[in-house]
N, CA, C and O atoms as a GROMACS GRO file, in nm:
protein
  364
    1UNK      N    1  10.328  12.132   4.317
    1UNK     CA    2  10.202  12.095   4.257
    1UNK      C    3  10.102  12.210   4.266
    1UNK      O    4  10.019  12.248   4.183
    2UNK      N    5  10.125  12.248   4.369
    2UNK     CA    6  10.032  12.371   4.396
    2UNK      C    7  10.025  12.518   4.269
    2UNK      O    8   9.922  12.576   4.232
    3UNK      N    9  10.159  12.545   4.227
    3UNK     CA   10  10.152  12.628   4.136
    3UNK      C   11  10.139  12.576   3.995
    3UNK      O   12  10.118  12.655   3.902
    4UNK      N   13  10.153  12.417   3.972
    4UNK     CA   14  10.113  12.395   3.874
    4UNK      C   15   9.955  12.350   3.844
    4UNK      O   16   9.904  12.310   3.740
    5UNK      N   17   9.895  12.374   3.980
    5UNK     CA   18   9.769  12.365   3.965
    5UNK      C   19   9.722  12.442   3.984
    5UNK      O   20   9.608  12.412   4.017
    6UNK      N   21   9.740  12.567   3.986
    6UNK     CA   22   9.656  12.664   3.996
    6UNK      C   23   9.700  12.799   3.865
    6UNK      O   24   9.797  12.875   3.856
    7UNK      N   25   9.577  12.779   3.781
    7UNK     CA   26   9.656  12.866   3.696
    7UNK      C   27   9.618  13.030   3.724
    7UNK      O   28   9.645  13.105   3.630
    8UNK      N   29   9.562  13.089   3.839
    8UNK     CA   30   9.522  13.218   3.862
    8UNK      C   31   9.713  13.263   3.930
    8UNK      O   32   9.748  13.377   3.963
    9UNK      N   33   9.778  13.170   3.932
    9UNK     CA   34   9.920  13.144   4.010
    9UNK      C   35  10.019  13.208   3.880
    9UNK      O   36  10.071  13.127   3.804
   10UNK      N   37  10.046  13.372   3.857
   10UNK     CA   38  10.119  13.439   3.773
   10UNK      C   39  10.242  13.486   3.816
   10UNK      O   40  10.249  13.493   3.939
   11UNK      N   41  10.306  13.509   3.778
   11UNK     CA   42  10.444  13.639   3.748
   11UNK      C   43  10.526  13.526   3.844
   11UNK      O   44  10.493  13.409   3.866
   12UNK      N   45  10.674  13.620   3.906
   12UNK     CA   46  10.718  13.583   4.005
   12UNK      C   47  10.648  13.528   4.136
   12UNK      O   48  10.558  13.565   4.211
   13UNK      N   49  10.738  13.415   4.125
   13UNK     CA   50  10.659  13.365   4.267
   13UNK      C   51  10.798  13.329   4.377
   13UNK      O   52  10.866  13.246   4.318
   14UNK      N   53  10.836  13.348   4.458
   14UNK     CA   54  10.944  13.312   4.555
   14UNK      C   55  10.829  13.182   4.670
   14UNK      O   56  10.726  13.190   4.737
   15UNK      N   57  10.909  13.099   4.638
   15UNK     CA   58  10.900  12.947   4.708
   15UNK      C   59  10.946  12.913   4.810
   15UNK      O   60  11.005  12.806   4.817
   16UNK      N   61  10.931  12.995   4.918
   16UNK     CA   62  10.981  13.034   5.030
   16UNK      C   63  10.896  13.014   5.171
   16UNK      O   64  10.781  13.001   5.130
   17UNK      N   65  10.894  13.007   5.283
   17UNK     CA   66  10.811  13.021   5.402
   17UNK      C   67  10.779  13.193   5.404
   17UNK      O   68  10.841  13.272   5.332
   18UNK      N   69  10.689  13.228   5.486
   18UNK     CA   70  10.676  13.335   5.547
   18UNK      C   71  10.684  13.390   5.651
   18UNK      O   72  10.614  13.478   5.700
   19UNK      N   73  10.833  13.303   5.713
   19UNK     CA   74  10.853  13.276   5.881
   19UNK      C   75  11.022  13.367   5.830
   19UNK      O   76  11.069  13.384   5.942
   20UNK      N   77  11.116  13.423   5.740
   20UNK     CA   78  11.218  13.396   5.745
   20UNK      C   79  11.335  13.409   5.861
   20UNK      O   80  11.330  13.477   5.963
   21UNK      N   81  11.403  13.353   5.830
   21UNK     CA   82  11.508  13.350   5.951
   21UNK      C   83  11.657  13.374   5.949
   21UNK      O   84  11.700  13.362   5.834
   22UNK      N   85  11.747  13.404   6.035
   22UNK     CA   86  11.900  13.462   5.988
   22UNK      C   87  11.998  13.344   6.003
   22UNK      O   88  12.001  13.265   6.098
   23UNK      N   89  12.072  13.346   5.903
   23UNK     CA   90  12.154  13.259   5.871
   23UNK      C   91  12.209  13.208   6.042
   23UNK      O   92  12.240  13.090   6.056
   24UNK      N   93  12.216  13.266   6.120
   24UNK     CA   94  12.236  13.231   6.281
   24UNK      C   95  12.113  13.157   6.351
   24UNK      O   96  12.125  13.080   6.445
   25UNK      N   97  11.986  13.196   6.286
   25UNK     CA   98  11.869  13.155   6.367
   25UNK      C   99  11.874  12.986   6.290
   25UNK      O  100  11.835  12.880   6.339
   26UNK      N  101  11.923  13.005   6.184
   26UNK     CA  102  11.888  12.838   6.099
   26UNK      C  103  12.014  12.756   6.126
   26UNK      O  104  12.001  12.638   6.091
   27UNK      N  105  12.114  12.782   6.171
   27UNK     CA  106  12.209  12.736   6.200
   27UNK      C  107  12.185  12.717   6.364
   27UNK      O  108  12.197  12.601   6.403
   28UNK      N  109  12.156  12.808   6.455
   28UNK     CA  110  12.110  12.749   6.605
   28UNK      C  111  11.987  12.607   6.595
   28UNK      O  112  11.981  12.509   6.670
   29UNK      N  113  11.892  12.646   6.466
   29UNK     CA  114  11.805  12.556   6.497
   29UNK      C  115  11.819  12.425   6.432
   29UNK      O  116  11.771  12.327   6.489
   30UNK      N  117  11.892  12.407   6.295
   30UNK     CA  118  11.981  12.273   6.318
   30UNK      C  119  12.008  12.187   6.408
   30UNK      O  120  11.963  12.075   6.431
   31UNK      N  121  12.106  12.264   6.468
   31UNK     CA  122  12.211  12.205   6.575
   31UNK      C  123  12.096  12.180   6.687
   31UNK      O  124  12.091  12.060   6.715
   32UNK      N  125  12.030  12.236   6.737
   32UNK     CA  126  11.934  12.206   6.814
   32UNK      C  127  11.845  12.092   6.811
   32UNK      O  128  11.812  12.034   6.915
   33UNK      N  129  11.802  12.053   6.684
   33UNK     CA  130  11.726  11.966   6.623
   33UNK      C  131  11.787  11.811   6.650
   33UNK      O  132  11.730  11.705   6.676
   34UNK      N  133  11.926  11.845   6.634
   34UNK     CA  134  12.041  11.731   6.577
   34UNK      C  135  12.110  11.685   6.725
   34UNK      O  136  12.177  11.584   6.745
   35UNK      N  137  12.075  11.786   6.817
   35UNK     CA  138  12.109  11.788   6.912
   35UNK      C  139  12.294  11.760   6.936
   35UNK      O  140  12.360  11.673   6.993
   36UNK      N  141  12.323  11.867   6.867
   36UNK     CA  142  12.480  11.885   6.851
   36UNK      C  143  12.447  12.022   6.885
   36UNK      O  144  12.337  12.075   6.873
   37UNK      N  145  12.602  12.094   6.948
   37UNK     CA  146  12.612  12.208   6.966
   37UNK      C  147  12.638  12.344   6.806
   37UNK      O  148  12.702  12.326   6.703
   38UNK      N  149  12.595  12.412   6.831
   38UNK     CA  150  12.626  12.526   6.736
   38UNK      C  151  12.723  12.590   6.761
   38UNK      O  152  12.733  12.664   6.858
   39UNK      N  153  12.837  12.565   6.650
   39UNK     CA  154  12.991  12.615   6.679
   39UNK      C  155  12.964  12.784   6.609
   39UNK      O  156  12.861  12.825   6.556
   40UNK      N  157  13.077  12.848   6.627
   40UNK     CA  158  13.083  12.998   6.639
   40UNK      C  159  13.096  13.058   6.493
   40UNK      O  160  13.177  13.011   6.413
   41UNK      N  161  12.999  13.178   6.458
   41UNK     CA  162  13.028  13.194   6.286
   41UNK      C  163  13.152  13.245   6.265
   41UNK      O  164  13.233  13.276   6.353
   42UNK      N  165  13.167  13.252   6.134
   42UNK     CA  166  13.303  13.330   6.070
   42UNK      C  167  13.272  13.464   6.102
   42UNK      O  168  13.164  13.520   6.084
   43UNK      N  169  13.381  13.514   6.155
   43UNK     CA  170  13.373  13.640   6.198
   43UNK      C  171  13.360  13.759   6.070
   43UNK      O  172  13.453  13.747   5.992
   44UNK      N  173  13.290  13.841   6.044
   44UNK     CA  174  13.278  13.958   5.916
   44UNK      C  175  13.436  13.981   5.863
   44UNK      O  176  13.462  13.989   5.743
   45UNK      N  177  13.537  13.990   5.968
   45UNK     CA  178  13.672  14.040   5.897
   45UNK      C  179  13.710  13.936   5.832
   45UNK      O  180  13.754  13.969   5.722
   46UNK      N  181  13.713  13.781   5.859
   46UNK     CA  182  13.752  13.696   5.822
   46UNK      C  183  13.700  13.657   5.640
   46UNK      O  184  13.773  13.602   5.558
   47UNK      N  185  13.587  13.695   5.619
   47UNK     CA  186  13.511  13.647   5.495
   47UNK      C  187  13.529  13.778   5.418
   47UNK      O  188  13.523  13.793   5.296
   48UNK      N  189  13.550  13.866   5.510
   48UNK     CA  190  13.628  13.993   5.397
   48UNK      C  191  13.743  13.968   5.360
   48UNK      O  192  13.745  13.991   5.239
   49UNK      N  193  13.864  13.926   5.403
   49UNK     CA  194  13.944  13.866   5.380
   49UNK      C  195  13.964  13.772   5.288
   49UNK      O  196  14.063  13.783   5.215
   50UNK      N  197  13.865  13.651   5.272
   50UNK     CA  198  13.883  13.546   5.204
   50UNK      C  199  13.806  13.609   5.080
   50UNK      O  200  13.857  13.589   4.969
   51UNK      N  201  13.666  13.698   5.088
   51UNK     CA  202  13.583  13.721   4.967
   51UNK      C  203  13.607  13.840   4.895
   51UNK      O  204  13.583  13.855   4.775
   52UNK      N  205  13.664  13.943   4.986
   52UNK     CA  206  13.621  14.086   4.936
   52UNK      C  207  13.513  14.115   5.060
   52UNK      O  208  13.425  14.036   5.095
   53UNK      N  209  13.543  14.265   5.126
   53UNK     CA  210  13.411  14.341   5.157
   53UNK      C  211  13.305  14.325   5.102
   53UNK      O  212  13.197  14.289   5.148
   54UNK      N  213  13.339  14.355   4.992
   54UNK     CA  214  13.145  14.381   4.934
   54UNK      C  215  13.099  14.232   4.889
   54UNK      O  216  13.003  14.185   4.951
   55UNK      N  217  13.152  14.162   4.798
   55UNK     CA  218  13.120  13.980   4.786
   55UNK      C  219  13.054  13.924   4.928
   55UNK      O  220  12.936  13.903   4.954
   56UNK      N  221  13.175  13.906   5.013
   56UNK     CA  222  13.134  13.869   5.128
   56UNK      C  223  12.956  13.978   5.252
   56UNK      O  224  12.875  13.916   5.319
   57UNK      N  225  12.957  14.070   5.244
   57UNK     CA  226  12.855  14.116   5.284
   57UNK      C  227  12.765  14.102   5.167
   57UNK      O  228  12.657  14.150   5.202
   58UNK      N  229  12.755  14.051   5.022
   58UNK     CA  230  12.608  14.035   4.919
   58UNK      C  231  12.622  13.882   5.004
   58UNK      O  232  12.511  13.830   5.019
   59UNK      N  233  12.701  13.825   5.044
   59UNK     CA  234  12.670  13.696   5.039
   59UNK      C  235  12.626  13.620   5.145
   59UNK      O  236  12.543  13.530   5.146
   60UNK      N  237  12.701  13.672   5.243
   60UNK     CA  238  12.696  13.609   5.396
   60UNK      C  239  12.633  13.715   5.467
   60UNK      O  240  12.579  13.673   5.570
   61UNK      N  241  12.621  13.837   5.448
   61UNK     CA  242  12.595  13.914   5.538
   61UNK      C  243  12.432  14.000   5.532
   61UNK      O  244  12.379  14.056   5.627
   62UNK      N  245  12.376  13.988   5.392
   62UNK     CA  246  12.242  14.083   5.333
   62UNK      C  247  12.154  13.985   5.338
   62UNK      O  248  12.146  13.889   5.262
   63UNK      N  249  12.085  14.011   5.430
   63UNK     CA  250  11.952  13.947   5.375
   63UNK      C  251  11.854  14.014   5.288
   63UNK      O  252  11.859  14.131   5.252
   64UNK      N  253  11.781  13.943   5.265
   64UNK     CA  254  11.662  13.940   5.158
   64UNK      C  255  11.528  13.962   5.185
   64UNK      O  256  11.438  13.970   5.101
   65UNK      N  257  11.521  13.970   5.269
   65UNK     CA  258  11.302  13.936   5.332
   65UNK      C  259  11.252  13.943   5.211
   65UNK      O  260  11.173  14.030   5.173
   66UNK      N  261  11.301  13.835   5.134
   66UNK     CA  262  11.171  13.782   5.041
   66UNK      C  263  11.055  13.732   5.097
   66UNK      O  264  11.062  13.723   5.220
   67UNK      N  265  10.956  13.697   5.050
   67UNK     CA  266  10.809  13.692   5.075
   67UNK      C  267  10.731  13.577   4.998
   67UNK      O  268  10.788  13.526   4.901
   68UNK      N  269  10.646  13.547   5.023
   68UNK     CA  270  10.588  13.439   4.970
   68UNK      C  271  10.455  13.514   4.912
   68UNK      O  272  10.364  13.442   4.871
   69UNK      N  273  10.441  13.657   4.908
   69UNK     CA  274  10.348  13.717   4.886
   69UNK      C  275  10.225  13.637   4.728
   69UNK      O  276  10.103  13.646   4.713
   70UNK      N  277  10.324  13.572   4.649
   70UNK     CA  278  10.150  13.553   4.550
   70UNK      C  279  10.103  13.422   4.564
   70UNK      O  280  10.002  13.375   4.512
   71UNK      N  281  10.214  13.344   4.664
   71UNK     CA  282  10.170  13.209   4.704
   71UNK      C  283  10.038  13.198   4.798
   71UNK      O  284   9.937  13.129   4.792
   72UNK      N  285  10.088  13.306   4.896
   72UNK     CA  286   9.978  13.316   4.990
   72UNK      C  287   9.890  13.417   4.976
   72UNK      O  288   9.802  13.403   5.061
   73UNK      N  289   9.875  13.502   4.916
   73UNK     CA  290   9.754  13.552   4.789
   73UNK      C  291   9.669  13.424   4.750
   73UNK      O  292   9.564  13.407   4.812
   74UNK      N  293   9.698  13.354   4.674
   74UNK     CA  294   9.655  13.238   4.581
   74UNK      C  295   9.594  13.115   4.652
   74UNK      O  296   9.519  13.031   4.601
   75UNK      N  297   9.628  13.118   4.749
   75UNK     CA  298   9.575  13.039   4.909
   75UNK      C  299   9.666  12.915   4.952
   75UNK      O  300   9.625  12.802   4.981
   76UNK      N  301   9.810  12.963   4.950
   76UNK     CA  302   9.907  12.824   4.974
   76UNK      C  303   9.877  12.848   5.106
   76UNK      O  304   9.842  12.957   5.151
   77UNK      N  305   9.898  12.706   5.189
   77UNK     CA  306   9.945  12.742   5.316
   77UNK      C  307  10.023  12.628   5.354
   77UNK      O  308   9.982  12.515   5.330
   78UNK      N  309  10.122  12.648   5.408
   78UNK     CA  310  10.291  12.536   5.487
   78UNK      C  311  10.201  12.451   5.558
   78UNK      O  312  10.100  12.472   5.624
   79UNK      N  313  10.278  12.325   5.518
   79UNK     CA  314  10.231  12.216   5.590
   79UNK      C  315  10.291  12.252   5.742
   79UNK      O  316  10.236  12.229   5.850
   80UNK      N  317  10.442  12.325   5.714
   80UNK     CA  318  10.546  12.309   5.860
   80UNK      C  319  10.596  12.537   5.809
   80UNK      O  320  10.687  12.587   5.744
   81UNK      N  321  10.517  12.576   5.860
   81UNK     CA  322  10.501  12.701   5.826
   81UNK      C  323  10.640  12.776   5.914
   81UNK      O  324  10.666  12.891   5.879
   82UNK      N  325  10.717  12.723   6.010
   82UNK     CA  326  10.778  12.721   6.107
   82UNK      C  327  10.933  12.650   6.115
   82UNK      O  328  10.927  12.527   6.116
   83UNK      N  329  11.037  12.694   6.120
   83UNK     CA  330  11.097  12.631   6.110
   83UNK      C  331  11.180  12.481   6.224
   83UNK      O  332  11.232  12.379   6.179
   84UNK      N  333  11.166  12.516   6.362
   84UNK     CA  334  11.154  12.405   6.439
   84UNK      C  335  11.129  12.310   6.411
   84UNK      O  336  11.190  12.205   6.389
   85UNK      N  337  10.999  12.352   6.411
   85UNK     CA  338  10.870  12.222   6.401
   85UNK      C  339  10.898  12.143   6.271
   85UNK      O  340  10.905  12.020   6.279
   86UNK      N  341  10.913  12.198   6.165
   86UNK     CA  342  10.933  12.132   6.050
   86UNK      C  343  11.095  12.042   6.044
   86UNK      O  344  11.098  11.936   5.982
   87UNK      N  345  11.221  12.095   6.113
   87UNK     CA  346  11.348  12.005   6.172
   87UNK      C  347  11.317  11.853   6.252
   87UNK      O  348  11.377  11.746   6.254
   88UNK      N  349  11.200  11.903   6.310
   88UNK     CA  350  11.241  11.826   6.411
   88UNK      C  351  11.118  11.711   6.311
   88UNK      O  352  11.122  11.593   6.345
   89UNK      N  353  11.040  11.740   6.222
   89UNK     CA  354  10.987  11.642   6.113
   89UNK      C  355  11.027  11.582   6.062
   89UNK      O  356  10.977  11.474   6.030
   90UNK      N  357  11.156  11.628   6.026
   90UNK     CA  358  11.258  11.548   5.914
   90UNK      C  359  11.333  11.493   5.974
   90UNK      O  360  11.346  11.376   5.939
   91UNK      N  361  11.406  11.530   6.071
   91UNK     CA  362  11.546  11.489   6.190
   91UNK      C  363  11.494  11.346   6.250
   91UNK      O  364  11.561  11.286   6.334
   0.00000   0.00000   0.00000
């Protein structure tokens, strides 16, 4: 609602937090939330194996630090800016 209400709200916008986190940090904090244990990732050789080197590292392995940069320009701000806090909202 926010970007459809604001029309100073242009170009690309990524719809994202400004907290991001690694596919390990969101997967510990799941399991944490759910209060189940966090089992062990696929090891890098293994998803090279199944994907390809390079597939498997665009996919599982690169992050992104995208940004929320024109959201929070424009004056968004996260109800649950955090990712914990916002698990343990929904959980």
């Amino acid at each position: 609602m926010f970007a459809i209400e604001n029309a100073d709200l242009a170009g690309p916008v990524n719809f994202l937090t400004d907290h991001p986190v690694t596919q390990k940090e969101l997967v510990r904090s799941i399991a944490k939330a759910m209060h189940r244990p966090a089992l062990g990732s696929v090891p890098k050789a293994v998803a090279a194996l199944m994907f390809g080197a390079e597939k498997a590292r665009e996919i599982f392995f690169a992050g992104q630090r995208a940004r929320p940069k024109a959201l929070l320009d424009a004056g968004f701000r996260f109800a649950h800016p955090e990712l914990a806090p916002y698990l343990r909202s929904i959980l």
